[in-house]
KETIPA-49971 format. One record per residue: residue in one letter; x, y, z negated of N, C-alpha, C in turn. Coordinates in steps of 0.001 Angstrom, whole numbers, plus 500000, padded with zeros to 6 digits. Atoms other than C-alpha are relative to their C-alpha. Layout:
aXYZXYZXYZ/...
This chain:
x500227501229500783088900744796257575500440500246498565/x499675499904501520088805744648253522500930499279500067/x499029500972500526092115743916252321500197498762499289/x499762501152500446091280740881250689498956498977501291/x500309500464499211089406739704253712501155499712500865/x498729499950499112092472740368255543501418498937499876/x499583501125501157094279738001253090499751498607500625/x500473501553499081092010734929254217500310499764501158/x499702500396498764092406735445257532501661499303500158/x497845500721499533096637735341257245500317498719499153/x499410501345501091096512732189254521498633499008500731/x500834501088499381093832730343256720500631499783501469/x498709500070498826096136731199259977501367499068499744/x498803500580500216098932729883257692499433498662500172/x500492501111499859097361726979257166499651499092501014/x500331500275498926096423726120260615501835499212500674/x498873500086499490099688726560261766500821499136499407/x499308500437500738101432724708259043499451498261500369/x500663501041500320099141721533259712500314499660501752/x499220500076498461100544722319264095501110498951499727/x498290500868500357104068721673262772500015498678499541/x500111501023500063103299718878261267500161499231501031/x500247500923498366101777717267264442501255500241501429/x499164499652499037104945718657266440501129499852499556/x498317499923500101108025718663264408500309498148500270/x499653501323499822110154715471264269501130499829499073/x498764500562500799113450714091262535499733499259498704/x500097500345501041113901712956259614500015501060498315/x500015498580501486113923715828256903498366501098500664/x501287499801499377111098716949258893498667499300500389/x500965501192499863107793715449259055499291499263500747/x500189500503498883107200712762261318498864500546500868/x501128499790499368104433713151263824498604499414499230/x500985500579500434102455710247262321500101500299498139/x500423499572501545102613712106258505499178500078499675/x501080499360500509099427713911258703498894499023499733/x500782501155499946097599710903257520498245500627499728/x501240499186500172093700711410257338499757500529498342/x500228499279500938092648713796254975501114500700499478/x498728498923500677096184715257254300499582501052500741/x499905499325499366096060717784256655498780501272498912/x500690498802500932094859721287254718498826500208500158/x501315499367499136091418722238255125499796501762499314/x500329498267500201090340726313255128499328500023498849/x501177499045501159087447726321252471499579498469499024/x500380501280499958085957722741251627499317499659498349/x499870500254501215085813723458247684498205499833500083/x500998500615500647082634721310246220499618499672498807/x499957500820501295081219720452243123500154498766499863/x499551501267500146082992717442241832498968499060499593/x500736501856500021081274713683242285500419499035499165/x499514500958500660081740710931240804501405499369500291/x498622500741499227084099709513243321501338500754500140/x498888498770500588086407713063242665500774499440498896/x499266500407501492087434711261238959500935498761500099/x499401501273500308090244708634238556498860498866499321/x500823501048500766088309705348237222499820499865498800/x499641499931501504087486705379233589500826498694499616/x498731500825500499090279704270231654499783498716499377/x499815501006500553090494700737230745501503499355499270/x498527500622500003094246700928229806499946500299498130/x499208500126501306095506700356226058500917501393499823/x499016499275500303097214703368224040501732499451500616/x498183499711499601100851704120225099500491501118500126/x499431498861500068103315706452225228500411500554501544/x499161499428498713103741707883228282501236499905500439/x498662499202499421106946709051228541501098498593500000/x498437501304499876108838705707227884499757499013501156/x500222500524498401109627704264230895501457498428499516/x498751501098500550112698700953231467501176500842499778/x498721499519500233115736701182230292501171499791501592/x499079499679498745118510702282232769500992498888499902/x498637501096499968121489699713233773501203501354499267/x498663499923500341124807699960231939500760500937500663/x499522498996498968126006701779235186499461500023501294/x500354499980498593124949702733238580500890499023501095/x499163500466499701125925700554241285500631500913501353/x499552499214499180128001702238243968499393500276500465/x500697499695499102126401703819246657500699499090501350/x499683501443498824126205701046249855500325499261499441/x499741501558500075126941698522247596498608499761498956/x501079500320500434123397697620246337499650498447499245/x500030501507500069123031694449244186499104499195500933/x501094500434499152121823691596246380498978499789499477/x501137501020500232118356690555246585499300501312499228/x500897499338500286117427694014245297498875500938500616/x501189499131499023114430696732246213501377500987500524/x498891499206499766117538698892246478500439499647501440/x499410500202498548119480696965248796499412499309501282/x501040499954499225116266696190250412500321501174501343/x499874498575499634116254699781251123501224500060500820/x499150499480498874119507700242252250500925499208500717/x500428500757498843119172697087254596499663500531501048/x501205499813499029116309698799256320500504500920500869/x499278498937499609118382701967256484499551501807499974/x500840498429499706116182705048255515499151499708498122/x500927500084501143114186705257252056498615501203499936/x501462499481499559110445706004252493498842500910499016/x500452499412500881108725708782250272498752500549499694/x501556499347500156105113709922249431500321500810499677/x499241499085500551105713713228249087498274501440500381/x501192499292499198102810716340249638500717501038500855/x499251499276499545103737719709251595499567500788500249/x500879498884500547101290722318250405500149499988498601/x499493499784501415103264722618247043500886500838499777/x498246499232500406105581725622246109500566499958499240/x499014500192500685108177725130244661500383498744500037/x499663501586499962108071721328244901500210499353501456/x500014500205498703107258720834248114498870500047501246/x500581499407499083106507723032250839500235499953501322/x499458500169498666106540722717254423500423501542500784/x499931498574499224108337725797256116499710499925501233/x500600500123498294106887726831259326501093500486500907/x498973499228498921109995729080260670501187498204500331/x499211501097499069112211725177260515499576498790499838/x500357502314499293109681721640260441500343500120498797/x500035501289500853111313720949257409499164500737498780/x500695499625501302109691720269253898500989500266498914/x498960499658501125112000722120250657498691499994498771/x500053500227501543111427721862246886500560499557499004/x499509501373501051112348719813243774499643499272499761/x500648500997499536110648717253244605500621499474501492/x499350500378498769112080716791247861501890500172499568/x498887499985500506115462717806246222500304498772499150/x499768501232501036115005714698243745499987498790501117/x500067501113498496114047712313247097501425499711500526/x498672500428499976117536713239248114501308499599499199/x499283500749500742119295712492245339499920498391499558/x500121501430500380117685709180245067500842499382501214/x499517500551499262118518708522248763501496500151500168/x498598499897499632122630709733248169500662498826499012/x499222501355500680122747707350245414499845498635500261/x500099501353499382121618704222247287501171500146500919/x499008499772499197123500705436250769501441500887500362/x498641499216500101126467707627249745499735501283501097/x499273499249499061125916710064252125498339501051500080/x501451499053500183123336713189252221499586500547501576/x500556500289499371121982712568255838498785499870500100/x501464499821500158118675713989256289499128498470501031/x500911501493499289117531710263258642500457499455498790/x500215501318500894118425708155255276498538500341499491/x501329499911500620114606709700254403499199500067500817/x501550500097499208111160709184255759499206500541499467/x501124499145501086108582711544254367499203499728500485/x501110499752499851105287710830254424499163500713499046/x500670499001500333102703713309253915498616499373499327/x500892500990500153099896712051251487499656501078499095/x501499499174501459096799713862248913500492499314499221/x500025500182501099097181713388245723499214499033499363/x500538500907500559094522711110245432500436498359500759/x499092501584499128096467708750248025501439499536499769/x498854500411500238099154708203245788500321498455499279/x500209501290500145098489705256244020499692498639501262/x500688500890498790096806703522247216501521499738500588/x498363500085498920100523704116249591501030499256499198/x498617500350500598102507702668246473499037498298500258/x500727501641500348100099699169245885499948499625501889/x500037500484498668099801699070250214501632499465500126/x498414500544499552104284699164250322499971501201501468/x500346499131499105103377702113252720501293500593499749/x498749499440500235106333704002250886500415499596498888/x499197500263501792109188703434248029499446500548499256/x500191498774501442108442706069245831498890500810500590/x500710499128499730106091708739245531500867501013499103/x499585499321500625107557711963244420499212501099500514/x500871498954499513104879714415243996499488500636498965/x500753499386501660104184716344240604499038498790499803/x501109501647500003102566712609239607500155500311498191/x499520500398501450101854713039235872499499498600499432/x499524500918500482102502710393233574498745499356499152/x501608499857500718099300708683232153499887498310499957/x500532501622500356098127704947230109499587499816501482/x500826500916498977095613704651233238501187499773500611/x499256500492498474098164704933236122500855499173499975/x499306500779500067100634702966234505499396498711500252/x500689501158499651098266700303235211499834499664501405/x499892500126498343098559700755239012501220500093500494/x498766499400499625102359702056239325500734499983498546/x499031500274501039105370701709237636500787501717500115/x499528498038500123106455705698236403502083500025499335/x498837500057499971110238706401236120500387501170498499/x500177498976501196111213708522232807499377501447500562/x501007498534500043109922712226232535500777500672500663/x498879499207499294111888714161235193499710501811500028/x500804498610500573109743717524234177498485499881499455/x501136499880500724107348718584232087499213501082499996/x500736498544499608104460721114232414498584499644499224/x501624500003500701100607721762230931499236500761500968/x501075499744499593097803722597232299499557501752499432/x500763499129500459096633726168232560498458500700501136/x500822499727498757094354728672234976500030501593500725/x499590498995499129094457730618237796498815501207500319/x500988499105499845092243733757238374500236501214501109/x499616498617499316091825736963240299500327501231499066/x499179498357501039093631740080238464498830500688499312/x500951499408500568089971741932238103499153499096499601/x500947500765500256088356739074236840499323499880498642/x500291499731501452088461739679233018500522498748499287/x499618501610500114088911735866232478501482500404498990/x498622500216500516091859735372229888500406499087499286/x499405501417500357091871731701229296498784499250500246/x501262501238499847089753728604229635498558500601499357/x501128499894500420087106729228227271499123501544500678/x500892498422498981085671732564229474499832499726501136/x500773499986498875084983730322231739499235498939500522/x501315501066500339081879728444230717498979500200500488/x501306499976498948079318727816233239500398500040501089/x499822499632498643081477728917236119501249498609500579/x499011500925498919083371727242239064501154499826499915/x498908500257499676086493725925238830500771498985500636/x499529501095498835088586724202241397501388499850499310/x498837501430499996091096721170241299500375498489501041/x500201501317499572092198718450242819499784498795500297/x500040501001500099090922715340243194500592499155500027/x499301500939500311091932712306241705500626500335499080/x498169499220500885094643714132239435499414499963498387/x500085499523501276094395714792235749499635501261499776/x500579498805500434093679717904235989498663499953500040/x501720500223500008090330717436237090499295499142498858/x500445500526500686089747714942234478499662500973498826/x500160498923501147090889717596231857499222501177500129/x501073498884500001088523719809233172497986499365499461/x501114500737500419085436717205232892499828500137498542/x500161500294501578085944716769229614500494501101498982/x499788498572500827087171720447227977498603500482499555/x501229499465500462084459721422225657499903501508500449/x499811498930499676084936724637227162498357500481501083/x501347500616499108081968723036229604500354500828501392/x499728499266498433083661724672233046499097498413501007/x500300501064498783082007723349236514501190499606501148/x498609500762499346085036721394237915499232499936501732/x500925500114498682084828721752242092501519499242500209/x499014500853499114087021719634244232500198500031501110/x500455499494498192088747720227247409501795498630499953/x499118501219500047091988717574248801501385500706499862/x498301499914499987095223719917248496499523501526499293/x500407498266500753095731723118246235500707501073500783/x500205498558499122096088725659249170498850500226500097/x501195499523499426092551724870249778499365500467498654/x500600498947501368091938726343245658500113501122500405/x499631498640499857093716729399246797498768500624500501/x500849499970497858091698729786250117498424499918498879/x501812500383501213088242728735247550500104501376499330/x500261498787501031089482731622245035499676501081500532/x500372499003499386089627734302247809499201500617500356/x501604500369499641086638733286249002498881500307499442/x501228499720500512084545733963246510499099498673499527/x500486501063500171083506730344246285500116499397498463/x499108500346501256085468729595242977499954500935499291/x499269498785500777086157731461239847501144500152499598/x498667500294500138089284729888239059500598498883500396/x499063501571499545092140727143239750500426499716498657/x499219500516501067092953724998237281501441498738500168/x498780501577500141096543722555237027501250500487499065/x499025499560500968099789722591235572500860501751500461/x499977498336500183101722726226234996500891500110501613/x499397499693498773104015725436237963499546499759501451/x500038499935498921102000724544240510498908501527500130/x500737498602499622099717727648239871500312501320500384/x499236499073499434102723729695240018500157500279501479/x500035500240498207103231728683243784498910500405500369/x501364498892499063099444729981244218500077501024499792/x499785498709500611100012732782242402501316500785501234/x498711499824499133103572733502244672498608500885501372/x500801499806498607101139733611247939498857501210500093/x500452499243500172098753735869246485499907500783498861/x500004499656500887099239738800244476499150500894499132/x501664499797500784095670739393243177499621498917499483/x500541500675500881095483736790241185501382499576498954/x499167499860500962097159735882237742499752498638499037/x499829501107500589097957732888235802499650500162498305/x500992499073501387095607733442232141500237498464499031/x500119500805500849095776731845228736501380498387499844/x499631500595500783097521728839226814500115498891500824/x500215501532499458098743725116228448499118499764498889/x500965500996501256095696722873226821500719498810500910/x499392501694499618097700719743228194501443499980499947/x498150500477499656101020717974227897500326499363500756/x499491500925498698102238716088231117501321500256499922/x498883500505499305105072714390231838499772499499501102/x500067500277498337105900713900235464500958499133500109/x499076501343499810107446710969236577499968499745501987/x500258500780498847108801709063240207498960498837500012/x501123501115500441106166706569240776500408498688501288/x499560500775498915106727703222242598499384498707500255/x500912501020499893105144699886243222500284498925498760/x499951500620501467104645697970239681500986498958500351/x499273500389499601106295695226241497501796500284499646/x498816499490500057109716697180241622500807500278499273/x499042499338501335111228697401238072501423500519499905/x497964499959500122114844697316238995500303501464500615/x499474498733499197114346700293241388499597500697498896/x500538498895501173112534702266238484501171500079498709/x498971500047500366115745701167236333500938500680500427/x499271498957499583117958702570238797500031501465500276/x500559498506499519115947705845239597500287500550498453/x499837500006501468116454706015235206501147500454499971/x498273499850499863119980705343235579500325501339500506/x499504499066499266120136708144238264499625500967499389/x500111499498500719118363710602236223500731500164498906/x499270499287500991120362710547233154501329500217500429/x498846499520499632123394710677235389499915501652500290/x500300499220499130122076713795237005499677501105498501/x499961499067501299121131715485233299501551500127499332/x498728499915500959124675714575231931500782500960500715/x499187499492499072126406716170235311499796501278500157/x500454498120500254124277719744235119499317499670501510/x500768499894499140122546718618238686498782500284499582/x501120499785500505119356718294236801499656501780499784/x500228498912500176119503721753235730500142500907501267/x500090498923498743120883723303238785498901499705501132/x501137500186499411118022721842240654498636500584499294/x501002499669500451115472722847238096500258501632499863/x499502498576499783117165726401237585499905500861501593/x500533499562498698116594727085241537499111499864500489/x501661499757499759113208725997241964499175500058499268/x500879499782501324111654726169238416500209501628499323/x499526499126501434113786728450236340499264501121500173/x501009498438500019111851731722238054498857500053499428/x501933500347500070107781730717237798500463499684498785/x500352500340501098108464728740234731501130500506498676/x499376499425501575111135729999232321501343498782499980/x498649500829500031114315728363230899499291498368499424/x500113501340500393114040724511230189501094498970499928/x498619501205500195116539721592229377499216498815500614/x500559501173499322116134718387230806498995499184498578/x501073500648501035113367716388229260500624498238499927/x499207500837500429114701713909227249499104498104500132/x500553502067499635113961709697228350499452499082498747/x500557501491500805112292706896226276499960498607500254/x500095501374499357112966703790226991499430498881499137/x500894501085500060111257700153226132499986499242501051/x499837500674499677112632697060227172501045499913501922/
């Protein structure tokens, strides 16, 4: 078998298997049974040229600044002592805090197959939200559910889960559906290729295929790059990888860190050319919820002043992406 045939077979095996565990593990740091909601679950090949129904809705939202989110309280309130009557002490009423989270993401959040559970910084930020409501870092105070990227907005406006914490960048439209928490990292948009491909940035690759995910910004920024690429769409970016191998695709396009994580998995292909985008990434939560998006604020600049921020971003960023400081908050009102 050609070594890059040989390739598909073990990252379409992974995949299989990874989408088992799901349907078998259990606990709470592990992902329930009922996670794999429809359409999460990975698919092998699936990449298409993008539809209409692939694009977020054209924007009807008013200039804004992204990045400024509410202002944080004065101080955090203890952990278990939640003001009454809030989403907080809602939460830790109920006794668990409920997360949209994906688990075909490296570095953010990946599901390991050798133990059920899902790791990243993204799942690392989940638990810091849930130690500062319940004092106590008890993998049952969290509920992960497993959701696409384009089912992130939908799970926050249903009350399906608190938060979504899922590389969600920061954008006029979405603020119109979800309430975004300051900038907890920042990344741009670049693209992913195969090593012999020649390709060495966007513009070399006009006319040809490139895959993204639907719903996301990236795909938008591919529609619209005078560069004129054919944007394809598949529901989780393992199934870009799995597209690039394939032969189906010419490249992946998103931000630099999640391409790193494709890049990690296979090392015939190479991350080419210049971010053309600025994203800020934010928690995202139900517009409804201001006070929790206040406190998730609060908890953030505690977490930059203390050096957690960094030692979390320094163990799952600092390799793929380089040195970075915490990205600094904006607040408004």
């Amino acid at each position: 078998m050609h070594r890059r045939s040989r390739r598909i077979a073990t990252t379409a095996s992974a995949v299989v298997l990874a989408a088992t565990l799901v349907a078998c593990s259990g606990g709470s740091s592990r992902v329930p049974a009922d996670a794999a909601t429809p359409g999460a679950e990975p698919l092998i090949s699936g990449a298409r040229p993008a539809r209409p129904e692939d694009y977020p809705k054209p924007s009807v939202a008013p200039p804004c600044d992204p990045r400024e989110s509410l202002t944080p309280p004065a101080a955090l309130p203890a952990p278990g002592r939640m003001p009454a009557g809030s989403t907080m002490d809602a939460i830790h009423r109920r006794g668990h805090l409920i997360v949209g989270v994906d688990q075909n993401t490296r570095f953010f959040a990946e599901l390991d197959r050798r133990t059920g559970l899902i790791k990243g910084f993204d799942i690392e930020m989940a638990k810091a939200l849930a130690r500062a409501i319940f004092g106590d870092t008890d993998d049952a105070r969290i509920r992960y559910k497993v959701i696409t990227q384009a089912q992130r907005p939908e799970v926050l406006r249903s009350g399906e889960v608190d938060v979504v914490i899922d590389t969600m960048t920061i954008t006029c439209e979405r603020r119109l559906e979800v309430a975004f928490s300051s900038d907890y990292y920042t990344d741009g948009q670049r693209v992913l290729v195969r090593t012999d491909s020649g390709v060495e940035g966007l513009p070399d690759l006009r006319g040809k295929r490139v895959c993204t995910v639907r719903g996301t910004t990236s795909i938008v920024f591919l529609r619209d790059d005078p560069a004129g690429v054919l944007p394809y769409a598949v529901e989780n970016w393992t199934d870009c990888l799995v597209a690039l191998q394939q032969g189906e695709v010419d490249a992946v396009s998103t931000t630099s860190a999640l391409l790193r994580g494709l890049q990690a998995q296979d090392s015939d292909t190479k991350v080419v050319g210049p971010a053309f985008s600025d994203e800020p990434h934010g928690m995202a939560f139900p517009l409804p919820h201001q006070d929790f998006v206040r406190f998730a604020n609060g908890l953030l600049e505690r977490m930059k002043r203390d050096g957690s921020w960094q030692r979390l971003y320094d163990t799952w960023l600092g390799g793929p992406l380089g040195p970075q400081p915490p990205p600094r908050a904006r607040y408004a009102g």
